[in-house]
C-alpha positions in Angstrom: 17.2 8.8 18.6 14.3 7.8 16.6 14.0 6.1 12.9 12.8 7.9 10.2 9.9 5.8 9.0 9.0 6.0 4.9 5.3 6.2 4.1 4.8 3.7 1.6 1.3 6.1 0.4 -1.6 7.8 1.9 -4.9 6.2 1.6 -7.6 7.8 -0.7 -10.3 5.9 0.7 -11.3 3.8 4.0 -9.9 0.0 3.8 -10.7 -3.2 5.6 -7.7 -5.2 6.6 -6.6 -8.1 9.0 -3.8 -6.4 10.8 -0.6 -8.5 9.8 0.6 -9.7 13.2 -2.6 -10.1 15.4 -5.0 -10.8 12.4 -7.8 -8.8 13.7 -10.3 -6.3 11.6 -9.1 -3.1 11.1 -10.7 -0.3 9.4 -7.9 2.2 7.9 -9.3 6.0 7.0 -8.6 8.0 3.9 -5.2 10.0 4.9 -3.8 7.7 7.1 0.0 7.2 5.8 0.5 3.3 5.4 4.4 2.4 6.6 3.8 -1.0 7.2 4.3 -3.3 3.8 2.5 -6.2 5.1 -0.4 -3.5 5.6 0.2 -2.4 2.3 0.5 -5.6 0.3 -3.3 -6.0 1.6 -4.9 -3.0 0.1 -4.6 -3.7 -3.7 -7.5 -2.0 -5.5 -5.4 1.2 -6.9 -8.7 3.6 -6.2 -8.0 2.9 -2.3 -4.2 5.1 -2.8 -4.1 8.7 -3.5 -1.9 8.3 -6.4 -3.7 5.7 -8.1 -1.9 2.7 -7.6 -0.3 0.5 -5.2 3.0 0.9 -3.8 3.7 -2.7 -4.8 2.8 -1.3 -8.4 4.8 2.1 -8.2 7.9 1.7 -10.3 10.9 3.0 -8.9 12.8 5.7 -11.5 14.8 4.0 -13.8 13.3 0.3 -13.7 11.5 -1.3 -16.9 8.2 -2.4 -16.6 7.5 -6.3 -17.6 4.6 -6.9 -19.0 3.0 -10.6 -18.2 2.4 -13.1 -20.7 -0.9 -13.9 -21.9 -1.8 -17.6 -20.5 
């Protein structure tokens, strides 16, 4: 019996990462679905996910948004 793995998004555009546990190159193409959140964490520009913004910045339904405070 196999886990059911979440994606965490699908990439809009290609992305260079350092994979999280060998830290080597990897070039990531628009589509691929990202499951891994140390893979995830890494792409931050919100243009790179088909939705528009990270999963990191993806608020789950019913959670407030904080707003940081100008230094």
């Amino acid at each position: 019996m196999s886990a059911t793995v979440q994606s965490l998004g699908v990439l809009a555009a290609a992305v260079h990462i350092l994979d999280p546990v060998e830290r080597i190159p990897v070039v990531l193409l628009p589509g691929e679905h990202i499951t891994d959140p140390a893979v995830a964490e890494q792409i931050t520009h919100p243009r790179c996910w088909e939705l528009g913004q990270s999963p990191a910045q993806q608020t789950p339904p019913g959670k407030s948004v904080r707003k940081a405070k100008p230094a």
